[in-house]
C-alpha positions as CSV (number, residue, x, y, z in Angstrom):
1,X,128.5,-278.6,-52.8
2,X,128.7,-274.8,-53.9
3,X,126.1,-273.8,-52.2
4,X,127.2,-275.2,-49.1
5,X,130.5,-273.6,-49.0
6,X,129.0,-270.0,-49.1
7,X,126.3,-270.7,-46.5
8,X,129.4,-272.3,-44.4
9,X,131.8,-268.7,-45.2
10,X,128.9,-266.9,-44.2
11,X,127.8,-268.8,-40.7
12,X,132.2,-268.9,-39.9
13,X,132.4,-264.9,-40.8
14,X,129.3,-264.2,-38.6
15,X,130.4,-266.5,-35.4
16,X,133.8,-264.9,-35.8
17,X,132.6,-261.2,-36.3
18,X,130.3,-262.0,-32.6
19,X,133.4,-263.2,-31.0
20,X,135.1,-260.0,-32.1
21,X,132.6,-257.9,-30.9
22,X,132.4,-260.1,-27.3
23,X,136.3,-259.6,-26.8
24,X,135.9,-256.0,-27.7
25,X,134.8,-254.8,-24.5
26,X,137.0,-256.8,-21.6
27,X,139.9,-255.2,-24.3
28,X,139.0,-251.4,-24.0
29,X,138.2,-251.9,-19.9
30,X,141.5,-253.6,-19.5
31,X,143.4,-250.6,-21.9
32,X,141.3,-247.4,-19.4
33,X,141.9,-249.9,-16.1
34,X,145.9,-249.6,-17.4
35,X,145.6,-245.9,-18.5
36,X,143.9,-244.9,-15.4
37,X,146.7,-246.6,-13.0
38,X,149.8,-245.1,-15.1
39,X,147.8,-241.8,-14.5
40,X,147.5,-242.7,-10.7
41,X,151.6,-243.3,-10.5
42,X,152.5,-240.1,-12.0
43,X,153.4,-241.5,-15.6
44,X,153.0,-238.8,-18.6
45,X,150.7,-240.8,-21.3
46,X,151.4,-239.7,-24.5
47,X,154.4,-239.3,-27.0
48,X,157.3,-238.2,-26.0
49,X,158.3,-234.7,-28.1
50,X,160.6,-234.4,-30.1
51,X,161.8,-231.0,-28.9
52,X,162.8,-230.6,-25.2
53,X,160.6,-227.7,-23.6
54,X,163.8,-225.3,-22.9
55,X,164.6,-225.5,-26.9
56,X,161.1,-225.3,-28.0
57,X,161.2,-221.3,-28.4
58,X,164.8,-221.2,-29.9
59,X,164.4,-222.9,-33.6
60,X,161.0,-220.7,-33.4
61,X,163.4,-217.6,-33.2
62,X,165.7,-218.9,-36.2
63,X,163.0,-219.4,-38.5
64,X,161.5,-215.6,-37.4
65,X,165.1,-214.4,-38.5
66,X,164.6,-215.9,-41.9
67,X,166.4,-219.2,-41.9
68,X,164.9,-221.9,-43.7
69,X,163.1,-224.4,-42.0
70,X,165.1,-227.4,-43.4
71,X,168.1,-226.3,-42.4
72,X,166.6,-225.4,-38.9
73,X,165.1,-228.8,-38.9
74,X,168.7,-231.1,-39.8
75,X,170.1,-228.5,-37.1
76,X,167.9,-230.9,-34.0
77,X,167.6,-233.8,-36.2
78,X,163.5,-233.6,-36.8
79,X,161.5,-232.7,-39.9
80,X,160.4,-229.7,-41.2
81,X,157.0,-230.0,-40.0
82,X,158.1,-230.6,-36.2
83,X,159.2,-227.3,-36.6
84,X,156.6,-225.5,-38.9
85,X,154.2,-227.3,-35.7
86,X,156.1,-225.9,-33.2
87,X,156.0,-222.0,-34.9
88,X,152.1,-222.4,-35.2
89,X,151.9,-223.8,-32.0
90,X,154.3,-221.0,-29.9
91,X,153.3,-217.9,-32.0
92,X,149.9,-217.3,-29.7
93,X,150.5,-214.2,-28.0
94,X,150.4,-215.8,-24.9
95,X,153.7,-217.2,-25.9
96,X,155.0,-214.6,-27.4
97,X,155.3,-212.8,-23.8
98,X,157.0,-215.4,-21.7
């Protein structure tokens, strides 16, 4: 009987894994068919940021003066990263210009 349970785990894990596989494709058409129509009516894909574009230059500004970024970051409720992102981000001198 041994045997036969690990020939029987094996045949199950196979037939499974191929159904996987089968669904696998329908799955990703159906997600880019989706995608490509919330594209088509004008929907931003994506994650929403955490900073508003019109404030994105401003806790850049207060961190150039020398505040500390956790205090900076409490200030608009994110993390100290969001902000440390943004300054890396912004400080191109494209940027810098506008």
């Amino acid at each position: 009987m041994g045997r036969h349970d690990n020939r029987t785990r094996r045949l199950m894990l196979t037939l499974l894994g191929g159904l996987a596989e089968f669904e696998r494709d329908p799955i990703r058409a159906r997600t880019d068919e989706g995608r490509e129509r919330a594209k088509a009516s004008g929907q931003s894909l994506g994650r929403k940021p955490k900073l508003i574009s019109r404030r994105q230059r401003e806790p850049i500004q207060r961190r150039d003066r020398g505040e500390p970024l956790g205090s900076i970051a409490r200030s608009y409720n994110v993390s100290p990263s969001t902000i440390s992102g943004r300054a890396a981000r912004f400080s191109y001198p494209r940027f810098l210009s506008a």
